[in-house]
Biopython code that builds the backbone (N, CA, C, O; Angstrom):
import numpy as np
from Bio.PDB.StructureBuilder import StructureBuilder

atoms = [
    (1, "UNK", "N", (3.271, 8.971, -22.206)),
    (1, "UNK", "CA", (4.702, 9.092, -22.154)),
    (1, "UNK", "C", (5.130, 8.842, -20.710)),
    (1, "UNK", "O", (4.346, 9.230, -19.843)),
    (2, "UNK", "N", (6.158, 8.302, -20.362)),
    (2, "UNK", "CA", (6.867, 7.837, -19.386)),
    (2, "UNK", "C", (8.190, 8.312, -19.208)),
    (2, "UNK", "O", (9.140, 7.964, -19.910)),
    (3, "UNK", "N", (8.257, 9.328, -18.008)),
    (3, "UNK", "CA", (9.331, 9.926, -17.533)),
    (3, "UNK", "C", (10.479, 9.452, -16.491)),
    (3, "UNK", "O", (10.356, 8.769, -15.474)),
    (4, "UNK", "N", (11.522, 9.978, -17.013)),
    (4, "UNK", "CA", (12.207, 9.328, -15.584)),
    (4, "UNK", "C", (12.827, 10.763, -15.356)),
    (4, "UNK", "O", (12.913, 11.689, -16.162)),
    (5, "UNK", "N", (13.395, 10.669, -13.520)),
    (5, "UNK", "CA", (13.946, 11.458, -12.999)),
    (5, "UNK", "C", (14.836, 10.907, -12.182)),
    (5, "UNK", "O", (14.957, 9.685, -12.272)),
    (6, "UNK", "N", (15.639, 11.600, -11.234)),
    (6, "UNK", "CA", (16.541, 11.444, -10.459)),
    (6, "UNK", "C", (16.179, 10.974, -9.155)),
    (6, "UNK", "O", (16.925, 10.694, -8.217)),
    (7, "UNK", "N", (14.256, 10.899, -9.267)),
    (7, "UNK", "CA", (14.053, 10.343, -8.126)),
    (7, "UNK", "C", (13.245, 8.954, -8.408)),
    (7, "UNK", "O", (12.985, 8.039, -7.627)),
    (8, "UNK", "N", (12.987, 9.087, -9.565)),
    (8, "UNK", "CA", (12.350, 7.764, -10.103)),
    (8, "UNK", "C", (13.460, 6.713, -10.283)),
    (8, "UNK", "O", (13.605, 5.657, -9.666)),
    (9, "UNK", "N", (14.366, 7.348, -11.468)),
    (9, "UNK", "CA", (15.249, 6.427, -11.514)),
    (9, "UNK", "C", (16.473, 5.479, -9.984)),
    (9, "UNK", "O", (17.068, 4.404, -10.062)),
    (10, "UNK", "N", (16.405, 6.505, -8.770)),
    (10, "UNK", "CA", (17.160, 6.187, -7.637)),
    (10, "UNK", "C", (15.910, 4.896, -7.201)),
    (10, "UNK", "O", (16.377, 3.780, -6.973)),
    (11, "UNK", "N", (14.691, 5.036, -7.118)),
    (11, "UNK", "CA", (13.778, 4.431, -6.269)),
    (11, "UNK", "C", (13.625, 3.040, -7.519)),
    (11, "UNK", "O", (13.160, 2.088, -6.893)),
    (12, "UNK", "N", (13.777, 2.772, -8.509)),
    (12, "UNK", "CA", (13.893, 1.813, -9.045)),
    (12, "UNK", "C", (15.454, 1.178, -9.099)),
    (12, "UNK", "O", (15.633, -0.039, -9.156)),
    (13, "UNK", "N", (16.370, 1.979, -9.077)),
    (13, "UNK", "CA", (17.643, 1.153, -8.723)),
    (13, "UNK", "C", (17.783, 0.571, -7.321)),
    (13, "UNK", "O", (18.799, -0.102, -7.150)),
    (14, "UNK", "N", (17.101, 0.679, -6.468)),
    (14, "UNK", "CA", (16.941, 0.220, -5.058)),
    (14, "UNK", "C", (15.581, -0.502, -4.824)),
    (14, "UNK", "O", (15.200, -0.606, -3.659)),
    (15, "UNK", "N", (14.847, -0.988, -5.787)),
    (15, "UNK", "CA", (13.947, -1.849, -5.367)),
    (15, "UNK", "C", (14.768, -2.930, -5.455)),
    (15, "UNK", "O", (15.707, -3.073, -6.237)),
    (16, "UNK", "N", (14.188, -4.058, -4.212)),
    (16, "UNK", "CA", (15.026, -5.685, -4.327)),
    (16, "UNK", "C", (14.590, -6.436, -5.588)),
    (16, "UNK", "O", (13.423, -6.116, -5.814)),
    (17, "UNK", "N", (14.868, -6.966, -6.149)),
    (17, "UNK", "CA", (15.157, -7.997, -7.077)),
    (17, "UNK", "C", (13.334, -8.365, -7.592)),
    (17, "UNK", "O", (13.118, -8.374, -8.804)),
    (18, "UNK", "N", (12.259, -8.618, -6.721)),
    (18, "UNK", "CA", (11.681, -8.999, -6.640)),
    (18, "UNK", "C", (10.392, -7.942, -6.704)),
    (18, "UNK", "O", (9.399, -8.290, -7.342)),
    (19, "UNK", "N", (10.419, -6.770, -6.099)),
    (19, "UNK", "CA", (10.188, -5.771, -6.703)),
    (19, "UNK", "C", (10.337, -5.173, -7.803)),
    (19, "UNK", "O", (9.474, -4.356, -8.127)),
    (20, "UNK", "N", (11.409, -5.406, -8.625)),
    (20, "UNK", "CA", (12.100, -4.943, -10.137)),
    (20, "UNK", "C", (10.871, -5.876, -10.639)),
    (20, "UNK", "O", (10.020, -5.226, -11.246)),
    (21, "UNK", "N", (10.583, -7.338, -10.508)),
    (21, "UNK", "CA", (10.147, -7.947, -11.680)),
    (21, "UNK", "C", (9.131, -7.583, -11.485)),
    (21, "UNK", "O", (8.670, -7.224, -12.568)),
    (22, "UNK", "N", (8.017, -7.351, -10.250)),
    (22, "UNK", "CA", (6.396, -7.294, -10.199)),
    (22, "UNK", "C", (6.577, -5.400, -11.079)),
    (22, "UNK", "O", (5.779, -4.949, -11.902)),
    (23, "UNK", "N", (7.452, -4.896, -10.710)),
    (23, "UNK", "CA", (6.909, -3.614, -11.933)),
    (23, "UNK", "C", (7.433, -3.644, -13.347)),
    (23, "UNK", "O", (7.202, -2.635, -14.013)),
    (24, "UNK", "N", (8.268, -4.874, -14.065)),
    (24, "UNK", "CA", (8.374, -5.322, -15.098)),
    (24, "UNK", "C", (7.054, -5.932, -15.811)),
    (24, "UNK", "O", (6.668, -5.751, -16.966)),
    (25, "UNK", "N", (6.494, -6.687, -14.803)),
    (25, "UNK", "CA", (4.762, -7.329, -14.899)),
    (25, "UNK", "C", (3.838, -6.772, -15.130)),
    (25, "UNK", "O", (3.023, -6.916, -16.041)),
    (26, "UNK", "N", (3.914, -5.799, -13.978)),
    (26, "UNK", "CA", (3.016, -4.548, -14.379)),
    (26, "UNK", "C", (3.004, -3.906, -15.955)),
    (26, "UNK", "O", (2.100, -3.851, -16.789)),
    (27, "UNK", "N", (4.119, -3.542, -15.976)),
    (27, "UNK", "CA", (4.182, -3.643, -17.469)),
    (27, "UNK", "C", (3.733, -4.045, -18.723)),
    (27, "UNK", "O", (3.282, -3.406, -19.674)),
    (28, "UNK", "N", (4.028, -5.698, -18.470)),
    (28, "UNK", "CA", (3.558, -6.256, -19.038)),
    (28, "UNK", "C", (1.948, -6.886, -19.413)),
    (28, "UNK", "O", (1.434, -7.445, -20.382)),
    (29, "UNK", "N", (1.440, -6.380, -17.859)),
    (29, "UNK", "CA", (0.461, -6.585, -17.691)),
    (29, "UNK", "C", (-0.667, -5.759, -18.762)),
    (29, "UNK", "O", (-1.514, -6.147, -19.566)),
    (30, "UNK", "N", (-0.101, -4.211, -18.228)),
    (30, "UNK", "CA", (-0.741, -2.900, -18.866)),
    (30, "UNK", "C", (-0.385, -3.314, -20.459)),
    (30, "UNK", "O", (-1.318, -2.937, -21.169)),
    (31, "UNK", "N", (0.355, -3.773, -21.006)),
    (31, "UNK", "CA", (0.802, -3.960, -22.479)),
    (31, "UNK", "C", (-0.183, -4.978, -22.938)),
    (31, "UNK", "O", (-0.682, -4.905, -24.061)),
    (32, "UNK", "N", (-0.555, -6.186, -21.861)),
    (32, "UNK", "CA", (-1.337, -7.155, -22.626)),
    (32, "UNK", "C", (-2.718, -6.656, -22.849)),
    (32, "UNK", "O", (-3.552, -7.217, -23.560)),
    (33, "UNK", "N", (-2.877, -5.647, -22.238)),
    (33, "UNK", "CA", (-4.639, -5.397, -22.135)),
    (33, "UNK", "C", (-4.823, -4.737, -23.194)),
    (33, "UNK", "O", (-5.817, -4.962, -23.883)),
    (34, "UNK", "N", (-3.752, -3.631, -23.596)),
    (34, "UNK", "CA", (-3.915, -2.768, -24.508)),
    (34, "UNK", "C", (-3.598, -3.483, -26.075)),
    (34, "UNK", "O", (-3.736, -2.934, -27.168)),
    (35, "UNK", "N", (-3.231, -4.587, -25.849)),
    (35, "UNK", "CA", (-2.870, -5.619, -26.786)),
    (35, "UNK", "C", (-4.467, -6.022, -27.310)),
    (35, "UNK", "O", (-5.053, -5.715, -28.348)),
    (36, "UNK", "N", (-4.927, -6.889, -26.066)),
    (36, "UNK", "CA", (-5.889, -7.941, -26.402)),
    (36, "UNK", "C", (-7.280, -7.336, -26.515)),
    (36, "UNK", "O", (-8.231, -8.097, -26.696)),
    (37, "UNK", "N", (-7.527, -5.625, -26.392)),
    (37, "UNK", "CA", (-8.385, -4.963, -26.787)),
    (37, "UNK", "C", (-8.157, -4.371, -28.049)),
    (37, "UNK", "O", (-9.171, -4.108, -28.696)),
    (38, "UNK", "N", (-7.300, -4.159, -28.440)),
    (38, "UNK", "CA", (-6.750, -3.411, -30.114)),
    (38, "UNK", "C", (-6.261, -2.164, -29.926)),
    (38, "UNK", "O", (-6.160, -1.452, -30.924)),
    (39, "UNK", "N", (-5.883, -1.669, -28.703)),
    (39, "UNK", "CA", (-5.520, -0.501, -28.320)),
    (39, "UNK", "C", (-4.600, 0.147, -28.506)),
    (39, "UNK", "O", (-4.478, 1.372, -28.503)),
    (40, "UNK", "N", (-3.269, -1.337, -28.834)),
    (40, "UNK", "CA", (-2.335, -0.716, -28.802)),
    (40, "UNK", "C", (-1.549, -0.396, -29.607)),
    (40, "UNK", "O", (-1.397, -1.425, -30.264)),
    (41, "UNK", "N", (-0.827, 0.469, -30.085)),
    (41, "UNK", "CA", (-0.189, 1.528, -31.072)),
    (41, "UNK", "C", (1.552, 1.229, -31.575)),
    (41, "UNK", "O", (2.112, 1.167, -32.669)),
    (42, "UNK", "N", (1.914, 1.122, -30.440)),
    (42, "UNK", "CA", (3.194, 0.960, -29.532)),
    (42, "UNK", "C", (3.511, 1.244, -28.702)),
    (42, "UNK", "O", (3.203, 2.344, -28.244)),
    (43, "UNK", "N", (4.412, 0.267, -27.986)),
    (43, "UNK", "CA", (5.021, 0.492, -26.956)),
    (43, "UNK", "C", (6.763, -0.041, -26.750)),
    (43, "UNK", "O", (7.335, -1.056, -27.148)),
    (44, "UNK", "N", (7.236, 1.103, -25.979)),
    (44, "UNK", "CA", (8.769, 0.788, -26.146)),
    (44, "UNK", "C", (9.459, 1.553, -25.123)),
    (44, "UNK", "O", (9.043, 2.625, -24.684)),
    (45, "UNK", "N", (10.542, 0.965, -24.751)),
    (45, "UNK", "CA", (11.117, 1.684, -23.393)),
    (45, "UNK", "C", (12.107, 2.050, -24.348)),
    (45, "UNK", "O", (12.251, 1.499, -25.440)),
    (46, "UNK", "N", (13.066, 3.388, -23.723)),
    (46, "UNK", "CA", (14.154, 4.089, -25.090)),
    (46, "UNK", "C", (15.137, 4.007, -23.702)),
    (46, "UNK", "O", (14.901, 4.016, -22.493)),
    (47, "UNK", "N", (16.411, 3.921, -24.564)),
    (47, "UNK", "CA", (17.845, 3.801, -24.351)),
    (47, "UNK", "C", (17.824, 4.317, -22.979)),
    (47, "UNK", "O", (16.716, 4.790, -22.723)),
    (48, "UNK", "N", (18.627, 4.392, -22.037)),
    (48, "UNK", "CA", (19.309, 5.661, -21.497)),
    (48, "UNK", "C", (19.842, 6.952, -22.374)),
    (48, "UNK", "O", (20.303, 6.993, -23.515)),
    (49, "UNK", "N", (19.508, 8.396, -21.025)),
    (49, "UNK", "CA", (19.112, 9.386, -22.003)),
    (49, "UNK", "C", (20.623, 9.862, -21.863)),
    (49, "UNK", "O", (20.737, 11.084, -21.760)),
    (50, "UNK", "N", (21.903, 9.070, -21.838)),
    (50, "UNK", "CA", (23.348, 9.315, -21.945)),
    (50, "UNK", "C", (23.369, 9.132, -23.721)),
    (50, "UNK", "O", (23.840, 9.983, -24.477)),
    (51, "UNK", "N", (22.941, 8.234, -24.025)),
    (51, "UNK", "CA", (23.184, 7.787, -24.904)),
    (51, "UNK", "C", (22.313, 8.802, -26.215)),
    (51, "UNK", "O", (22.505, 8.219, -27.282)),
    (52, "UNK", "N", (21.541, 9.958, -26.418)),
    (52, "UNK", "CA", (20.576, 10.611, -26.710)),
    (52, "UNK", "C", (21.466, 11.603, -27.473)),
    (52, "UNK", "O", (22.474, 12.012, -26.896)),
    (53, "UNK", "N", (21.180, 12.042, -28.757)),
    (53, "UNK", "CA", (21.855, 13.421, -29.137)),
    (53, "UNK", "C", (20.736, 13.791, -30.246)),
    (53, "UNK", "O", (19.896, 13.192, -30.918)),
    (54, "UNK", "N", (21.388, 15.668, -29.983)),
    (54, "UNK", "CA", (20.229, 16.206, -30.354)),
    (54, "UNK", "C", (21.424, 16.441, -31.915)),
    (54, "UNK", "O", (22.648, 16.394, -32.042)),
    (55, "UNK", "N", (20.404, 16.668, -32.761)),
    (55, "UNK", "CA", (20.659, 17.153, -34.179)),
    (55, "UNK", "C", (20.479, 18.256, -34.792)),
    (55, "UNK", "O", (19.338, 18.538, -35.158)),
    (56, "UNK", "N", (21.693, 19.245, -35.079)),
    (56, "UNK", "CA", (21.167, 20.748, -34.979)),
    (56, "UNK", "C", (21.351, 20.396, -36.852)),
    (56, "UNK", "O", (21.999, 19.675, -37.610)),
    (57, "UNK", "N", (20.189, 21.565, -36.885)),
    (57, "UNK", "CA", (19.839, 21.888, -38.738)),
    (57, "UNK", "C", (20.640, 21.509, -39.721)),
    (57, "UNK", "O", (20.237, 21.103, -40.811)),
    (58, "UNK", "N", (22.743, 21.707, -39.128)),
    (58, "UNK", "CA", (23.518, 21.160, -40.034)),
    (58, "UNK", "C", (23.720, 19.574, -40.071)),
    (58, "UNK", "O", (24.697, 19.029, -40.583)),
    (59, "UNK", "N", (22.923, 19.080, -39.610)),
    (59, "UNK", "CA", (23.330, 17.769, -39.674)),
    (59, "UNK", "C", (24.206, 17.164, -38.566)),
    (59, "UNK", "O", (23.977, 15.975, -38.342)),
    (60, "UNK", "N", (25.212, 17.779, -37.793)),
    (60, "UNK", "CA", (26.014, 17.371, -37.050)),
    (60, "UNK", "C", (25.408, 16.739, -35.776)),
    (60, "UNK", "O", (24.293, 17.020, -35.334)),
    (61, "UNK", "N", (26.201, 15.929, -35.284)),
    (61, "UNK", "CA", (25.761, 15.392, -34.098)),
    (61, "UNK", "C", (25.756, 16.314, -32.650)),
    (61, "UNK", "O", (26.882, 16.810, -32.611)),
    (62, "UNK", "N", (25.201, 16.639, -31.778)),
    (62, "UNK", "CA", (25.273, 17.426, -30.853)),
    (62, "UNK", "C", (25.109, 16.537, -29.263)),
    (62, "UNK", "O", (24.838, 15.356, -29.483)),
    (63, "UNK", "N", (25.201, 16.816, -27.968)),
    (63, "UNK", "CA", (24.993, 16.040, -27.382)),
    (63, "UNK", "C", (23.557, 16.896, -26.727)),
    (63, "UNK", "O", (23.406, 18.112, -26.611)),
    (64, "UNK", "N", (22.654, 15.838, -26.382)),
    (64, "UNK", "CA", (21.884, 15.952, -25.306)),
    (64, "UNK", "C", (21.850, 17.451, -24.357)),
    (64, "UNK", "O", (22.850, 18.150, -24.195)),
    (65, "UNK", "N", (21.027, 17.640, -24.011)),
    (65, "UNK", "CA", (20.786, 19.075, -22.619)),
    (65, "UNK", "C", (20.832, 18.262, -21.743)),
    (65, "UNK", "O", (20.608, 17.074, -21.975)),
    (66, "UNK", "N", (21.119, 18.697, -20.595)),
    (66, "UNK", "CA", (20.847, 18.060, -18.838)),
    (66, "UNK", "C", (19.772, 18.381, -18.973)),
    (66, "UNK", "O", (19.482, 19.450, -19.510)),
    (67, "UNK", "N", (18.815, 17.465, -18.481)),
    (67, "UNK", "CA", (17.471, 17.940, -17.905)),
    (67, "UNK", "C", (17.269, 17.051, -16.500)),
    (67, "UNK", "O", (17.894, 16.007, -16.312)),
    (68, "UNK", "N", (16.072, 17.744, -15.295)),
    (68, "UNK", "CA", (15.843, 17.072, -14.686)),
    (68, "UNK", "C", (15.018, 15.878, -15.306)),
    (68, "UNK", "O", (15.650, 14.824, -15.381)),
    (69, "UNK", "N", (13.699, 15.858, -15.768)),
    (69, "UNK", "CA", (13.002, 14.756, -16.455)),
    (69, "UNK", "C", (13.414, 14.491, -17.730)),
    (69, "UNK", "O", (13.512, 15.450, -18.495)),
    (70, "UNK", "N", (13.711, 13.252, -18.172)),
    (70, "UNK", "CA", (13.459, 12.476, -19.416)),
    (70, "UNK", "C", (12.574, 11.755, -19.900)),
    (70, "UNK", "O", (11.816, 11.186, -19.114)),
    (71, "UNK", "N", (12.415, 11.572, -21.292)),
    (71, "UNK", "CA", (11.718, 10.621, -21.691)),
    (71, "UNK", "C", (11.909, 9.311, -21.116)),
    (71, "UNK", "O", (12.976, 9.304, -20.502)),
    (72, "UNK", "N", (11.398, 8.355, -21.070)),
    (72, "UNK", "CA", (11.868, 6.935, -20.602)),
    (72, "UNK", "C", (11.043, 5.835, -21.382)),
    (72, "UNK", "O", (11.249, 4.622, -21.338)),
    (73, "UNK", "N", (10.382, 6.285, -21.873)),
    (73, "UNK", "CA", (9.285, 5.278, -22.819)),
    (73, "UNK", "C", (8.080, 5.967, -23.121)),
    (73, "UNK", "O", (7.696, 7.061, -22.708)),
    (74, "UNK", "N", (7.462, 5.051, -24.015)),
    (74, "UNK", "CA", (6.420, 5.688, -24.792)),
    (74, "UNK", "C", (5.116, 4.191, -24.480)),
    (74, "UNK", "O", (5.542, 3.049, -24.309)),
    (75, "UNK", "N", (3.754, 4.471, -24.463)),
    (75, "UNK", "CA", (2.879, 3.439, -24.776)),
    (75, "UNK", "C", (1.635, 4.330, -25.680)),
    (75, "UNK", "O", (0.871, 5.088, -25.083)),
    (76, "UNK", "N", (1.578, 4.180, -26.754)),
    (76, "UNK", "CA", (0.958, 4.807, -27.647)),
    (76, "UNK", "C", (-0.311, 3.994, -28.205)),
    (76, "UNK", "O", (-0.377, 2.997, -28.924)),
    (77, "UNK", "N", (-1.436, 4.916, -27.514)),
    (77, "UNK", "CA", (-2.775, 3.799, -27.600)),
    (77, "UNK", "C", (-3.862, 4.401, -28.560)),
    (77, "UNK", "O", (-3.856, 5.631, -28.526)),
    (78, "UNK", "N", (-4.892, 3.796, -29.497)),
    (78, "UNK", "CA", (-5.569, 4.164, -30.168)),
    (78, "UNK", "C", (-6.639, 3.787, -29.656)),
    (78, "UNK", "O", (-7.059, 2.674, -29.974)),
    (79, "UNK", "N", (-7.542, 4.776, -28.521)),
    (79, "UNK", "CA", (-8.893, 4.646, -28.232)),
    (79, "UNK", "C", (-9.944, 5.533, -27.825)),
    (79, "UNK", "O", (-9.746, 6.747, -27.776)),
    (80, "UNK", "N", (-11.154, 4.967, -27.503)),
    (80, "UNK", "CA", (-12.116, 5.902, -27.472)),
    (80, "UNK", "C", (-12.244, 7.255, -27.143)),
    (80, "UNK", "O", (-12.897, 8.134, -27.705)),
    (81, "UNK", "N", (-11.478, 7.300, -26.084)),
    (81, "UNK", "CA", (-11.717, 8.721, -25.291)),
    (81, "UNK", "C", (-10.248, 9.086, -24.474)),
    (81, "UNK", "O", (-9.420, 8.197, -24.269)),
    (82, "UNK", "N", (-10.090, 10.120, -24.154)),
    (82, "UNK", "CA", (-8.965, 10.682, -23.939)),
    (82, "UNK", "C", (-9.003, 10.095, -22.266)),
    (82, "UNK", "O", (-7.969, 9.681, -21.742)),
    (83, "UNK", "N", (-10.213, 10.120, -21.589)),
    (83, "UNK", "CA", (-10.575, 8.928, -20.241)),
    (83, "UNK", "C", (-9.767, 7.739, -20.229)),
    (83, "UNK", "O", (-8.865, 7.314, -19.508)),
    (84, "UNK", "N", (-10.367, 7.338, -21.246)),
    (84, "UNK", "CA", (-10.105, 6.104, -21.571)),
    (84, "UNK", "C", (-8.251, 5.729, -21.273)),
    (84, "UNK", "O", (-7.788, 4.961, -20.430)),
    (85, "UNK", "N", (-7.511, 6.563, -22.275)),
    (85, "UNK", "CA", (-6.407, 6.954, -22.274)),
    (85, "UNK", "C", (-5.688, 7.195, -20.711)),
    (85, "UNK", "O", (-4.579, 6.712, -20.481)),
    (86, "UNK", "N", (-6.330, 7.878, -19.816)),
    (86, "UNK", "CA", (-5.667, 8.724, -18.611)),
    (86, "UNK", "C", (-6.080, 7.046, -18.219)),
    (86, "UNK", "O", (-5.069, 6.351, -18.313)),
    (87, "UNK", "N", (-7.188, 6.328, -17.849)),
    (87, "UNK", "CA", (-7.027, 4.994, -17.271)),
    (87, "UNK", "C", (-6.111, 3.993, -17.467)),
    (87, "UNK", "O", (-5.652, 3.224, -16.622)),
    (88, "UNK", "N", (-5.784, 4.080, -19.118)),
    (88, "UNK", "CA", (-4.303, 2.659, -18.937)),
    (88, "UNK", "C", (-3.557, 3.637, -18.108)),
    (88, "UNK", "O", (-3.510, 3.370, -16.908)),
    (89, "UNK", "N", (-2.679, 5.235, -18.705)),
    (89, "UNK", "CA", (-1.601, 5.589, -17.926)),
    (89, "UNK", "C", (-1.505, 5.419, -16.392)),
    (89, "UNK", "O", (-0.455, 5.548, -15.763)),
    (90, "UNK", "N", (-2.872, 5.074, -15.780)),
    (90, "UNK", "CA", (-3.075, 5.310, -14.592)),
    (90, "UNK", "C", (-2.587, 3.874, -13.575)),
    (90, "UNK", "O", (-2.438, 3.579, -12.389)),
    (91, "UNK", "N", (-2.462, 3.220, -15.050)),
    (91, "UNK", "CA", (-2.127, 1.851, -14.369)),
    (91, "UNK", "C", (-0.711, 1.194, -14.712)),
    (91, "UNK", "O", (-0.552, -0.013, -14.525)),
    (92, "UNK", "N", (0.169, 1.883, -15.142)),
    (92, "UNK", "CA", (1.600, 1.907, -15.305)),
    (92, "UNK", "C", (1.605, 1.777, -13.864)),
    (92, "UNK", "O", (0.734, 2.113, -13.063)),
    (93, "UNK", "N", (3.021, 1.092, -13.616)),
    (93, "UNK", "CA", (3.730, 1.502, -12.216)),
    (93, "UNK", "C", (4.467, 2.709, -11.406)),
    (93, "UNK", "O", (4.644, 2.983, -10.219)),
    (94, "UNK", "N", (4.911, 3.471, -13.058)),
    (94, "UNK", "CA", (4.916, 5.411, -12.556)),
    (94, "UNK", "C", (4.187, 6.109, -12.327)),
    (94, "UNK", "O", (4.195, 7.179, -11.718)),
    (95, "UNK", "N", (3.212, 5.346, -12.983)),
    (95, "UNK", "CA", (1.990, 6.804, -12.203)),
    (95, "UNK", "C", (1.581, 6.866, -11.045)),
    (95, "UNK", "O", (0.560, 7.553, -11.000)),
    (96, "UNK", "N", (2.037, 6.283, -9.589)),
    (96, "UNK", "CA", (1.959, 7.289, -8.638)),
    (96, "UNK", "C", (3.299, 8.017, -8.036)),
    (96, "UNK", "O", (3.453, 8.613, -6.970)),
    (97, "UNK", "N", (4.255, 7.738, -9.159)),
    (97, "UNK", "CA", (5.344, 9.411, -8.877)),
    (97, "UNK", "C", (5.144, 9.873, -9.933)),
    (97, "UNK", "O", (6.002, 9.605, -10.774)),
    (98, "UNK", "N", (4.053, 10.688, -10.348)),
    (98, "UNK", "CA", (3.769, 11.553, -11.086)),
    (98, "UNK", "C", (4.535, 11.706, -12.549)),
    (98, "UNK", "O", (4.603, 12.704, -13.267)),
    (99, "UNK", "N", (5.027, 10.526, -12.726)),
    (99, "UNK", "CA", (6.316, 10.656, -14.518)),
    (99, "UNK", "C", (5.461, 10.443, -15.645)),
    (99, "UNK", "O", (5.907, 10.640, -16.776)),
    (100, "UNK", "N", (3.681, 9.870, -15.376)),
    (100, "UNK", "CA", (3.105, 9.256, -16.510)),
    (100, "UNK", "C", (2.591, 10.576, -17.017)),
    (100, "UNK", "O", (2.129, 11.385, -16.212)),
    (101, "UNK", "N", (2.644, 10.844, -18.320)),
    (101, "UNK", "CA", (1.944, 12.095, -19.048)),
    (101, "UNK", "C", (0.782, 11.346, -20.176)),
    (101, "UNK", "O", (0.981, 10.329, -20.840)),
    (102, "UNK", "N", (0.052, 11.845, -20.159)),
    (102, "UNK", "CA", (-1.022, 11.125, -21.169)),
    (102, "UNK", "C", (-1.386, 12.486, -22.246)),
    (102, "UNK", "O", (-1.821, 13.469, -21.647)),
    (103, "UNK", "N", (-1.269, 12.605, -23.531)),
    (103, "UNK", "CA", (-1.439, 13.335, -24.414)),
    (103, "UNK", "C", (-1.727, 13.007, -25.555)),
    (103, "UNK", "O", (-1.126, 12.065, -26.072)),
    (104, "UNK", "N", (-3.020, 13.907, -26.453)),
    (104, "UNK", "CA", (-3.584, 13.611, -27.788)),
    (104, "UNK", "C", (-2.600, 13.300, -28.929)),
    (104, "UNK", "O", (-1.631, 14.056, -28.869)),
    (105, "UNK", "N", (-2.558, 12.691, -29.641)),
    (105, "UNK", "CA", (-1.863, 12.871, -30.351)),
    (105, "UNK", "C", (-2.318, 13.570, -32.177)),
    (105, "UNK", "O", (-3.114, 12.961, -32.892)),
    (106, "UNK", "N", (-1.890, 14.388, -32.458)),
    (106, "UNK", "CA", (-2.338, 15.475, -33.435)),
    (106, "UNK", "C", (-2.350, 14.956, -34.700)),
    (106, "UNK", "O", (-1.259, 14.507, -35.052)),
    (107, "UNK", "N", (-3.469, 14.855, -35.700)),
    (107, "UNK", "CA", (-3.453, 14.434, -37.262)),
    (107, "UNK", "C", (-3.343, 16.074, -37.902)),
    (107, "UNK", "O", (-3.255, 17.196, -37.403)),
    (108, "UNK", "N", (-3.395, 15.574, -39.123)),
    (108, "UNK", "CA", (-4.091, 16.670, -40.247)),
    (108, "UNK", "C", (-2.766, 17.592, -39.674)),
    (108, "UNK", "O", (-2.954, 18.665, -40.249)),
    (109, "UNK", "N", (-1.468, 17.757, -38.810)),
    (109, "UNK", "CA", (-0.433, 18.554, -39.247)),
    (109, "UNK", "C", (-1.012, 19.270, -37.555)),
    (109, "UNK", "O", (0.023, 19.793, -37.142)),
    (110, "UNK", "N", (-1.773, 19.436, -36.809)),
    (110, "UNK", "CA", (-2.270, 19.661, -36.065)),
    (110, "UNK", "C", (-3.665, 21.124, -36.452)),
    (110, "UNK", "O", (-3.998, 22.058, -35.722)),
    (111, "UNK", "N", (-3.996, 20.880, -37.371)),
    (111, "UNK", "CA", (-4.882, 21.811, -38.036)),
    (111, "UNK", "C", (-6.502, 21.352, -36.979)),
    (111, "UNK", "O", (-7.593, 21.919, -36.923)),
    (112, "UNK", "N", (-6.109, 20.424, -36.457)),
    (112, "UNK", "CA", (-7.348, 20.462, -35.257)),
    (112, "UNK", "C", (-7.581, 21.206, -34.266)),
    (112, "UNK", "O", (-8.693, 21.097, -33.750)),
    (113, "UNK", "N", (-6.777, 22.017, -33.797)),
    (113, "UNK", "CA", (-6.234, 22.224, -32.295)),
    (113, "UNK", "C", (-7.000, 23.609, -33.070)),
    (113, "UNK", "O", (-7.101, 24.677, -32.465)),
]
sb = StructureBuilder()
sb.init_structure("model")
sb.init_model(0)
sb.init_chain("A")
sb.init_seg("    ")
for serial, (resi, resn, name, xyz) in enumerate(atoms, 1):
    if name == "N":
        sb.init_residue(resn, " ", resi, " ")
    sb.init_atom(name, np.array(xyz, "f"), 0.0, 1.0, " ", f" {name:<3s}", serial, name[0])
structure = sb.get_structure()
């Protein structure tokens, strides 16, 4: 999972032009590998988190909480080892401001855990 914050998101609105695309690449880069090994699950960058509402039990629309961190995307990989796993996240372009989270993802209802 891929977070954004108020300091992630400032330091990517101020990279030059040229900077924006080499961590678009990166991206793309990390997407092709996890592609051309069978790794990959999905991947998808989500809206801005203005645009986000939460849904209480009645159905109604609600808006969003302030939070400092948001979601910002997802890359959802099917492989060997949970290693394995922390190495693509490691090679996103967020993971060295600390926004990349890498986590199991639970079958069977989570009756594993």
């Amino acid at each position: 999972m891929i977070y954004g914050n108020q300091v992630t998101r400032g330091i990517w609105r101020e990279l030059p032009d040229e900077r924006l695309v080499e961590g678009w690449r990166a991206h793309a880069a990390v997407t092709g590998e996890v592609v051309a090994s069978g790794e990959l699950v999905v991947s998808a960058a989500l809206a801005d988190a203005s645009l986000a509402r939460r849904v209480p039990a009645d159905g109604g629309a609600a808006a969003a909480p302030e939070a400092d961190e948001r979601l910002a995307g997802i890359l959802l990989v099917d492989c060997e080892s949970f290693e394995r796993a922390v190495e693509i996240g490691s090679q996103l372009p967020e993971a060295p401001y600390g926004v990349v989270e890498v986590r199991p993802v639970l079958h069977d209802g989570g009756l594993e855990m």
